[in-house]
TIBA-367540 format. One line per field, with one value per residue (C-alpha): x, y, z; residue in one letter. Coordinates in Angstrom, 2 decimals. Each point is the difference from the previous one (the first is absolute). Layout:
REM residues N
x: [X | ...];
y: [Y | ...];
z: [Z | ...];
residuo: [a | ...];
//
This chain:
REM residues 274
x: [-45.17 | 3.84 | -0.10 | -1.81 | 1.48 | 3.57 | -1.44 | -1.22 | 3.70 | 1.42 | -2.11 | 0.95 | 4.18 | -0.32 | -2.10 | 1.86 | 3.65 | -2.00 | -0.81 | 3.99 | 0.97 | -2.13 | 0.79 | 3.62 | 2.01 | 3.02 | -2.44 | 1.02 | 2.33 | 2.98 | 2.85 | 3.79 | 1.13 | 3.57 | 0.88 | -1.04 | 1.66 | 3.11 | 2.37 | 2.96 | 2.62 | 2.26 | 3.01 | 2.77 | 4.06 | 1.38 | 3.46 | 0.02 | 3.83 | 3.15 | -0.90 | -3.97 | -2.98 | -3.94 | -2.79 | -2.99 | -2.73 | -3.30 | -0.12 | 0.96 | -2.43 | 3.34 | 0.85 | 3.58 | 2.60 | 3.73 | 2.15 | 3.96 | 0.91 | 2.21 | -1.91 | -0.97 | -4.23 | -0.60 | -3.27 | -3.05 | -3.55 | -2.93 | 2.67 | 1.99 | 3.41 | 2.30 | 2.87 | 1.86 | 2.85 | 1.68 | 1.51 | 1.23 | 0.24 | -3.98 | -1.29 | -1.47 | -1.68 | -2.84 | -1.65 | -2.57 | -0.55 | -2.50 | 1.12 | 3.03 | -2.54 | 0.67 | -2.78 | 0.95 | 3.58 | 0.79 | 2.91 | 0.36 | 1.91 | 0.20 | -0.11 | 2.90 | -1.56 | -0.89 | -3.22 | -1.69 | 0.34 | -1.15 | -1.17 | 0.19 | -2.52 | -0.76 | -2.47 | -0.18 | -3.31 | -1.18 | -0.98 | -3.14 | -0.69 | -2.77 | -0.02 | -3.78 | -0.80 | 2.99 | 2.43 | 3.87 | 2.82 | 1.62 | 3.26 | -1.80 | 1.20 | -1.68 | 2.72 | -0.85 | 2.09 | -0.73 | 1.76 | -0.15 | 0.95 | 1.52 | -2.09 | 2.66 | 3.32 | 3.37 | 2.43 | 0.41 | -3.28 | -0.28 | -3.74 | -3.31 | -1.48 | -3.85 | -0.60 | -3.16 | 0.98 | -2.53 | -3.44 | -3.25 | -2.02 | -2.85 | -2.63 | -0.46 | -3.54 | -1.11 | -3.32 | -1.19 | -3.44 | -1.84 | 1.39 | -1.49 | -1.82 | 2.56 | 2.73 | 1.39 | 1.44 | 2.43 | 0.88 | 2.77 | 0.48 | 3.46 | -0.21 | -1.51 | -1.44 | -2.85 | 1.02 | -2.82 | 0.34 | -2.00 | -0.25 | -0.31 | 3.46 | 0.87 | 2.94 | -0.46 | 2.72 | 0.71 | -0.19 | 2.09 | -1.63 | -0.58 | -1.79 | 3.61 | 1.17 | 2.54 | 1.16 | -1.39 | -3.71 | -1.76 | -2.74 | -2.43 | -1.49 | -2.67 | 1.97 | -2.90 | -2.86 | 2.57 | 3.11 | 0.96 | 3.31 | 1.55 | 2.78 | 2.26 | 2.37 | 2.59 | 0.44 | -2.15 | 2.25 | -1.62 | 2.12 | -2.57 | -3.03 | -2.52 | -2.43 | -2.58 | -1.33 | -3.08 | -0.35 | -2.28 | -2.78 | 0.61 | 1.83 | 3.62 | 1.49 | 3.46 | 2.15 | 3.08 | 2.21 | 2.74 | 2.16 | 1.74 | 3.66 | -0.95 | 0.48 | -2.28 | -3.88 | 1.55 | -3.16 | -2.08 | -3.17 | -2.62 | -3.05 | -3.33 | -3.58 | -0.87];
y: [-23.09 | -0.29 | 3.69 | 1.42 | -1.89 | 1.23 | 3.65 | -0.34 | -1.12 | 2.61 | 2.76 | -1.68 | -0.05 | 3.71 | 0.92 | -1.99 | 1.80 | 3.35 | -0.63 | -1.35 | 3.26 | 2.14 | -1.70 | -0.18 | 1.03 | 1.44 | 2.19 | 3.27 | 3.35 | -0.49 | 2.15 | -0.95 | 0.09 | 0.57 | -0.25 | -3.95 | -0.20 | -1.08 | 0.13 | -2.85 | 0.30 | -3.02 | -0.43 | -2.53 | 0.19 | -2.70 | -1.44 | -1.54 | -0.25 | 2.29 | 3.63 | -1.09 | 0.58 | -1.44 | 2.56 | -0.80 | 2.32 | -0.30 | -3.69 | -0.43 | -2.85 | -1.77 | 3.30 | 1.50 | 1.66 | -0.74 | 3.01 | 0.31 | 3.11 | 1.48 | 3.15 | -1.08 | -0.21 | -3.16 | -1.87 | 0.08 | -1.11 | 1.68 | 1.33 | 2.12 | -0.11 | 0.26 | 1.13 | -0.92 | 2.35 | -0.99 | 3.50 | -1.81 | -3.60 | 1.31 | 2.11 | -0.26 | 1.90 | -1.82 | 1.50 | -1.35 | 1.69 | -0.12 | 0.28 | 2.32 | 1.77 | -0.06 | -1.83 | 0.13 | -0.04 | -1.16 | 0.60 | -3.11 | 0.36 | -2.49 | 0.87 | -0.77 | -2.75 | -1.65 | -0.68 | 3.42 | 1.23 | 3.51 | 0.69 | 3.59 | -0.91 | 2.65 | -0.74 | 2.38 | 0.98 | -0.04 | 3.13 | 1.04 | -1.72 | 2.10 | 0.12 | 1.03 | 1.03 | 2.67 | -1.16 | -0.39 | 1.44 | -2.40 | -1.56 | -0.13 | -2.73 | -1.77 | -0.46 | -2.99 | -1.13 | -3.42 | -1.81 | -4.02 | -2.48 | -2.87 | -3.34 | -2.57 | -0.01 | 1.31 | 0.64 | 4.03 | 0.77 | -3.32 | -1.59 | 0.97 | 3.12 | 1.56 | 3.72 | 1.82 | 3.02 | 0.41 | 1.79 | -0.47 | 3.11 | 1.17 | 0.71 | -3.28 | -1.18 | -3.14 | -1.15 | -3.04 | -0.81 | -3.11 | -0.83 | -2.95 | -2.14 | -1.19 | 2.15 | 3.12 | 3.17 | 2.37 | 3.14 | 2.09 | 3.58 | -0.11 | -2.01 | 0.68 | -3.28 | -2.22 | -3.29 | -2.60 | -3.64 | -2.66 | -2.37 | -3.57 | -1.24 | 0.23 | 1.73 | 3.27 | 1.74 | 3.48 | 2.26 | 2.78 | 3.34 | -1.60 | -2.88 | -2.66 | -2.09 | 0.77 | -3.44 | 0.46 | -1.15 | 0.31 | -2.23 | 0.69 | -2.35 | 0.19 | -1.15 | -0.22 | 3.18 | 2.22 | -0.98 | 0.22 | -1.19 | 1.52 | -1.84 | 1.28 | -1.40 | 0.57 | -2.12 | -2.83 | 0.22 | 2.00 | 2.79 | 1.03 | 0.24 | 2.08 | -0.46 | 2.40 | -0.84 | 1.77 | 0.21 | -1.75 | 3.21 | 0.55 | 3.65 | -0.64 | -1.63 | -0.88 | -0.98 | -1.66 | -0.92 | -2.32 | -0.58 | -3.26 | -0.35 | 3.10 | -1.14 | 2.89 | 1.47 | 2.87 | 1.68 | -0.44 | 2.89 | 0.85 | 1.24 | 1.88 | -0.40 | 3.61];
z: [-14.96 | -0.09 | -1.02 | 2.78 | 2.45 | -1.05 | -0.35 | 3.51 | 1.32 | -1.89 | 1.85 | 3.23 | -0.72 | -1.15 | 3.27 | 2.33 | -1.69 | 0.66 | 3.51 | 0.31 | -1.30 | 1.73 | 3.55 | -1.12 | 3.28 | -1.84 | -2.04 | 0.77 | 0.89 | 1.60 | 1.58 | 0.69 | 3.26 | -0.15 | 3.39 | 0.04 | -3.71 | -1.03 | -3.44 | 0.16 | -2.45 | -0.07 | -2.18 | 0.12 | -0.85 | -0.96 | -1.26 | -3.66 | -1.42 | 0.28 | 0.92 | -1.42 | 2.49 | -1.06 | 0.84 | 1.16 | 0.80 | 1.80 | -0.63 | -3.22 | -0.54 | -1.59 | -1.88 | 0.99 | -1.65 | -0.03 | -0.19 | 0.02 | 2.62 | -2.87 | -0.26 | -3.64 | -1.15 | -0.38 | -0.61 | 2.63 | 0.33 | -2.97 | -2.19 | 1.94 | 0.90 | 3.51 | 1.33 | 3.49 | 1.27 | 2.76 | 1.90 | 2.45 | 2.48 | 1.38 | -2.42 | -3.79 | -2.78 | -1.50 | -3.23 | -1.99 | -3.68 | -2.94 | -3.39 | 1.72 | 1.80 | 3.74 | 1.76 | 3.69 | 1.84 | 3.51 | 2.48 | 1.87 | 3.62 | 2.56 | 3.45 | 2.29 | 1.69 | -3.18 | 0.68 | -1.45 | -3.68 | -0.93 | -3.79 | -0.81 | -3.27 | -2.30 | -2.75 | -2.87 | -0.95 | -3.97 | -1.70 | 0.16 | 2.92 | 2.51 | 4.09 | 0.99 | -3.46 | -0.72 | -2.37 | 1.86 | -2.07 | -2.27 | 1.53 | 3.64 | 2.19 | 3.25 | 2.46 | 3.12 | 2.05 | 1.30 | 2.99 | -0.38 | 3.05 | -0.50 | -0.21 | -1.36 | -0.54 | 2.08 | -2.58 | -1.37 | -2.47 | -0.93 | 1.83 | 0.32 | 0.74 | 0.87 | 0.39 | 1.69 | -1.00 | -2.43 | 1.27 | -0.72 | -1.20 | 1.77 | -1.77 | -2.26 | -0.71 | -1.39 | -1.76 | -0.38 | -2.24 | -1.17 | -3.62 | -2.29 | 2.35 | 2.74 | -0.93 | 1.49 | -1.17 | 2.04 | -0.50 | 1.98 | 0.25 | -0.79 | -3.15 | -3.52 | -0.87 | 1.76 | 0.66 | -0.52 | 1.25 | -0.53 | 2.76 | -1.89 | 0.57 | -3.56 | -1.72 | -1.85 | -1.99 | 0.63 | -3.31 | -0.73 | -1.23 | -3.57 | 1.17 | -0.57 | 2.37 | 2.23 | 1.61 | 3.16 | 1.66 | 2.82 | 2.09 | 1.98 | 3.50 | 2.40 | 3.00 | 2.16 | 0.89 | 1.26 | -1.80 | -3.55 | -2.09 | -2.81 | -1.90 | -2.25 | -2.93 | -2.49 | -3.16 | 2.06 | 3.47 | 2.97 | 0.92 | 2.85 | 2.12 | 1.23 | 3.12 | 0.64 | 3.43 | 1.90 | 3.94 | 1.51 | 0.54 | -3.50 | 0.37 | -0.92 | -3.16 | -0.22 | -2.61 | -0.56 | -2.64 | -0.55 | -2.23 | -0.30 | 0.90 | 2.47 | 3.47 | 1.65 | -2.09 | -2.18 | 1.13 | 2.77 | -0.19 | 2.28 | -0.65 | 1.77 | -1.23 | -0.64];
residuo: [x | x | x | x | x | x | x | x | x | x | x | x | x | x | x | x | x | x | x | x | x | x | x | x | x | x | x | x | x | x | x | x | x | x | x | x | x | x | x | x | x | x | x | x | x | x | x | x | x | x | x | x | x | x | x | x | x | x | x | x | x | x | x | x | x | x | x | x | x | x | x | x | x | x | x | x | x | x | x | x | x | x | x | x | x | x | x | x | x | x | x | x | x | x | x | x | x | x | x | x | x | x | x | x | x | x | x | x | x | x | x | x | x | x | x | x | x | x | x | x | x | x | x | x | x | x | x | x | x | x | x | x | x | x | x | x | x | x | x | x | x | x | x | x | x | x | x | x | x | x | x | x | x | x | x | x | x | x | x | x | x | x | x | x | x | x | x | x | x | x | x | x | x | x | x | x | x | x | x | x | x | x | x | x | x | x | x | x | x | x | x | x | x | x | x | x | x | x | x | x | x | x | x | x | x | x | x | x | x | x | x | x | x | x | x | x | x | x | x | x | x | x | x | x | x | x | x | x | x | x | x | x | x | x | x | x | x | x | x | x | x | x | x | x | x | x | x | x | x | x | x | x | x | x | x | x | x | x | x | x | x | x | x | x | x | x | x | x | x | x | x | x | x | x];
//
């Protein structure tokens, strides 16, 4: 008797998580709209002993780097190294290297009225790497030049600064399935892996291509019908968040993430129901 009757709850759970699924309102295709979307990049100067400045980049989450402007490499965040040279009282060379390799290099120059600093950033691209499936010589670079204001801070380059400059491509789709009963898997255009949450509230680690464990996890929450939360940590801190939020007639998704110690979302992206 004790049988059946758990055989008989067991075929109502597993309908009632197919019906869930099936009526699931972010089930679906989706399409960026870049014109409502938005890329933040924050970083913050700051003073730290006798010609020393600490880094901080896009939050940090509590990670920054403290660098002496002497022009030597020095080291940085996930085994690289940096250098600061200051060319003169407004203007520095940042460059960031990998095992001597040069990773990316910035011109730093603050604007007259202090309260705009232009990064001339060049990032140079590994070989082998492919721009709509043709390989780019080896030794190409990506040259962007940002322009950050001023959100803290009056003194030279030392404060906090947030850039727009950064565009959202058009062209991005997302798509989101049912995955394991309650959970949810998304999968972008733009990115080679599907990203499945499950939506219990419970920590998951994220594996690396081997299956080990590389420090960080993620967790997944039903907010409420329209409104979900993902949560994000490094060696058991959160380092960020995620809100994927749908419109009240159900056709536009947006999501934001922040990243703690980031006083604006580093992304804010909107979506249409296609």
């Amino acid at each position: 008797m004790l049988s059946r009757i758990f055989q008989l709850l067991l075929v109502v759970c597993l309908g009632t998580t197919f019906v869930w699924a099936a009526d699931d309102p972010f089930v679906g295709k989706w399409k960026v709209n870049p014109s409502k979307s938005k890329l933040i990049d924050e970083m913050r100067v700051e003073a730290a002993g006798p010609n020393a400045f600490r880094l901080t980049f896009n939050g940090g989450a509590g990670e920054s780097e403290t660098i002496v402007a002497n022009g030597s490499d020095q080291p940085g965040l996930q085994g690289t190294t940096v250098s600061i040279t200051v060319k003169g009282p407004n203007s520095w060379e940042v460059v960031r290297k990998m095992k001597g390799h040069i990773l990316l290099s910035a011109q730093w120059t603050l604007a007259a009225d202090g309260k705009t600093l232009n990064d001339a950033f060049t990032q140079y691209l590994p070989d082998g790497t492919t721009l709509f499936s043709e390989p780019l010589p080896n030794g190409s670079t990506l040259f962007l030049p940002y322009v950050y204001q001023r959100t803290a801070g009056n003194s030279g380059l030392l404060g906090t600064w947030d850039s727009e400059s950064a565009k959202v491509k058009a062209g991005i789709e997302l798509k989101i399935q049912p995955d394991e009963g309650d959970g949810l898997s998304f999968q972008r255009s733009d990115e080679a892996t599907v990203k499945k949450i499950k939506l219990d509230g419970k920590d998951y680690p994220d594996l690396d291509a081997n299956g080990g464990d590389k420090g960080s996890a993620h967790s997944g929450l039903r907010l409420n019908a329209r409104s979900l939360e993902v949560t994000y940590k490094f060696e058991g801190k959160i380092t960020g968040t995620r809100q994927v939020e749908l419109s009240t007639d159900l056709t536009t998704l947006t999501e934001t993430l922040r990243l703690v110690g980031q006083s604006r979302p580093k992304s804010f992206l909107v979506f249409d129901r296609e």
